[in-house]
C-alpha angles and dihedrals in degrees: 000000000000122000118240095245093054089044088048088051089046088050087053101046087048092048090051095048086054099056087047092055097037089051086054096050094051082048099051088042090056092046093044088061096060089037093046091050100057100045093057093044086055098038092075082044085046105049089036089069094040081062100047089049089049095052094048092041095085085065096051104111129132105296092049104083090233114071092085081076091060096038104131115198135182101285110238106134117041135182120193123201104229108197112179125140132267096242145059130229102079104107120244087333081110102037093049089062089056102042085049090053099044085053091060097043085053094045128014098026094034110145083010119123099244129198125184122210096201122209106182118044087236101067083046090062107044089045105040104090088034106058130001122277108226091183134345116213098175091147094064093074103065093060104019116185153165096250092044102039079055102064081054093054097046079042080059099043099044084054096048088048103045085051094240089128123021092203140025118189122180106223106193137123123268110227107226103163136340079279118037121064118186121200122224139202103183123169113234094183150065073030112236127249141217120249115231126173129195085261101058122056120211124269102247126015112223139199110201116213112212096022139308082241093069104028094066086040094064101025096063100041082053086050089053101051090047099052087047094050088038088060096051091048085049098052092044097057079043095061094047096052093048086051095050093050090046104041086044085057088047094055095048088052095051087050089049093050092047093054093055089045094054100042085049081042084052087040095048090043098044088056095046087061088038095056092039082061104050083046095052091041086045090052092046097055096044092057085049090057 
């Protein structure tokens, strides 16, 4: 059986465990709030354009400026967008990421030259020595915004056009609640079109002012840019949630422990008086004899 002091010790270790924990979940809940926040205010942005894009799609051909972006080729060369967090403590938010990654390394992309752009040192270290790393941009994610999420996204589209990849997939996790965390694979490019056949007419029928032409130009590098920036958002209000569930089960564990280290600390002391009793009464009756 442990001795007090070393259940003492144990107690204040644990003590000290729970108001860091506690501390980080108060943290992540405050952070959640702001990222939370800004990810629900871009998704109607988000899908709006989505939609847009969906809707035109159908016109993009060859003397519309924008087909290069469709253009589906065979898939030899693949770079997949890893977005995971800096930092550790949220629960399996990063190791889903990874598993996800390594699945598609193992299945889908099987015999494929894969590179990985990385945003989130974790994901960098647990890939690098796995899979080649095109580009890290770790430092994104501290300060993640639309300017600079959007260097990353031209970065993408010179290097789809140019054909130095066939494919780019963002891999990241959807935030859904404080709780839930979804994981996506979405193709970013070739982009992908709506179906329409000669019995089903499209849902919105549109006059472009200046020209079909421009409009398409501009409309699908901007999609781009927003799906990129939506995913980080995404994957940021993602990570805070999974921190603050994990960092609130932390902190139940820790009370839980701390409450069966301080009834066997009650035990352990309750039979040390009781055997220096039975000692002092021992001693007194033998001094009587």
């Amino acid at each position: 059986m442990a001795t007090l002091k070393e259940i003492r010790n144990r107690i204040a270790s644990v003590n000290s465990t729970m108001q860091i924990t506690s501390a980080m979940m108060m943290v992540s809940s405050s952070k959640l709030k702001r990222a939370q926040d800004a990810i629900l205010k871009l998704r109607p942005y988000s899908e709006k354009m989505q939609e847009l894009l969906s809707n035109v799609s159908p016109f993009l051909d060859s003397d519309s400026g924008g087909a290069e972006y469709a253009k589906k080729r065979e898939i030899k060369k693949v770079l997949l967008v890893v977005i995971t967090s800096n930092k550790g403590l949220a629960g399996a938010f990063n190791s889903t990421v990874v598993k996800a990654i390594k699945n598609l390394l193992e299945n889908e992309y099987k015999n494929k030259h894969v590179d990985i752009l990385t945003i989130g040192k974790n994901g960098y270290e647990n890939l690098k020595k796995l899979v080649s790393v095109y580009k890290d941009c770790s430092s994104l994610w501290d300060a993640p915004s639309y300017e600079n999420t959007s260097k990353i996204s031209e970065d993408l589209v010179k290097k789809f056009l140019d054909g130095d990849y066939d494919k780019i997939d963002l891999v990241y996790n959807r935030f859904k609640n404080a709780v839930v965390q979804l994981l996506q694979v979405e193709q970013f490019l070739p982009i992908e079109l709506s179906k329409h056949d000669n019995n089903t007419s499209l849902v919105s029928d549109y006059i472009y002012e200046p020209s079909k032409e421009d409009i398409i130009t501009h409309l699908i590098p901007i999609s781009l840019k927003t799906q990129l920036f939506k995913a980080i958002l995404d994957s940021n209000a993602a990570e805070h949630g999974a921190r603050m569930s994990a960092m609130q089960a932390a902190t139940d564990n820790a009370k839980a422990l701390k409450n069966q280290l301080s009834i066997s600390y009650n035990k352990a002391r309750q039979a040390s008086i009781t055997n220096e009793l039975i000692e002092i009464v021992s001693g007194a009756q033998a001094l009587e004899n």
